[in-house]
C-alpha positions, 0 to 999 in steps of 0.5 A: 171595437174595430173592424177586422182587417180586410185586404184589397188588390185592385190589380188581380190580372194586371195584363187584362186589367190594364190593357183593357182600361187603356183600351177604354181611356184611348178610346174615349179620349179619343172620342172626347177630343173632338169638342176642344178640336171644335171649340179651337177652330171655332175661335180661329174662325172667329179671329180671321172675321175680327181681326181687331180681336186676333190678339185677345181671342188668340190669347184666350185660344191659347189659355182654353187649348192648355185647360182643355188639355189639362181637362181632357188629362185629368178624364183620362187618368179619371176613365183609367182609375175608373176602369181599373175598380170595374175590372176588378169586379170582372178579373177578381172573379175569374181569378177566383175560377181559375183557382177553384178549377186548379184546386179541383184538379188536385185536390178534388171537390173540397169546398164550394165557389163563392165570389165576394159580395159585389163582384159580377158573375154569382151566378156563375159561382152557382152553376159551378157549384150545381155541377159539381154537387152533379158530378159528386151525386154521379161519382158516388151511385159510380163508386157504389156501382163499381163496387157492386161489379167487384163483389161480382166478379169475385164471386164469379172468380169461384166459378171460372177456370184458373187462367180465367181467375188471374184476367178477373183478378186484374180487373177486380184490382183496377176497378178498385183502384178507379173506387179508390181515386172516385172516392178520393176525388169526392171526399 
């Protein structure tokens, strides 16, 4: 049987990803170019004491600044591809973050956090979900303490003078309403 189709985007925040990976490639080619500085003027160092040698060191000056060139072109897009997968293990993440809170805001506590196996930052999947299983558990003895207040009140509604009634009655109406949207928060 064949495995199931499985969908993978490297580029998950194409601006960080990329500028970030850059960032690494420049620095490190920057870095790295260092030795093929060195390796050239020490041949030319080379080539001024033999100079009966100046044309054949100067030929192989030449062919060893285009392979190191070439060298240094290939680590580059090498560095960057490589940079690329590791971010992708950071963005896909925070990504995922931000969707979850967005998802949270209008829909309320529907499902839990879970990152791909592999990428970093489970455990902050963990802690989000352990505090949102705290704001759940804190929503609920709320909703049951409001409805508690409620049922107070519209039993001390029986006993208050008539313009009194209409202030409780209010009330009464807006802390339900508070139940209501806890309750629809909440699941």
């Amino acid at each position: 049987m064949s495995k199931p189709y499985k969908r993978s985007i490297i580029i998950v925040d194409s601006k960080f990803q990329l500028r970030f990976s850059a960032l690494i490639c420049i620095v490190i080619l920057v870095l790295s170019a260092f030795y093929p500085l060195v390796i050239y003027q020490v041949l030319t160092n080379i080539s001024e004491k033999f100079p009966q040698s100046a044309e054949h060191i100067a030929t192989m000056k030449s062919d060893l600044l285009n392979f190191l060139i070439l060298c240094q072109a290939f680590f580059g897009i090498l560095i960057f591809v490589v940079c690329i997968f590791f971010t992708h293990k950071v963005a896909g993440p925070l990504y995922k973050l931000k969707q979850y809170l967005a998802g949270l805001r209008h829909t309320g506590f529907e499902r839990k956090l879970s990152f791909r196996e592999g990428d970093y930052f489970q455990d902050v999947a963990d802690e989000v979900n352990l505090t949102v299983e705290y704001f759940q558990t804190h929503f609920k003895e709320d909703t049951v303490y409001i409805d508690e207040i409620c049922n107070y009140l519209k039993n001390l509604q029986q006993v208050v003078p008539d313009d009194k009634k209409l202030i409780l009655s209010d009330v009464v109406t807006k802390l339900k309403s508070m139940e209501g949207r806890f309750n629809e928060f909440i699941g």
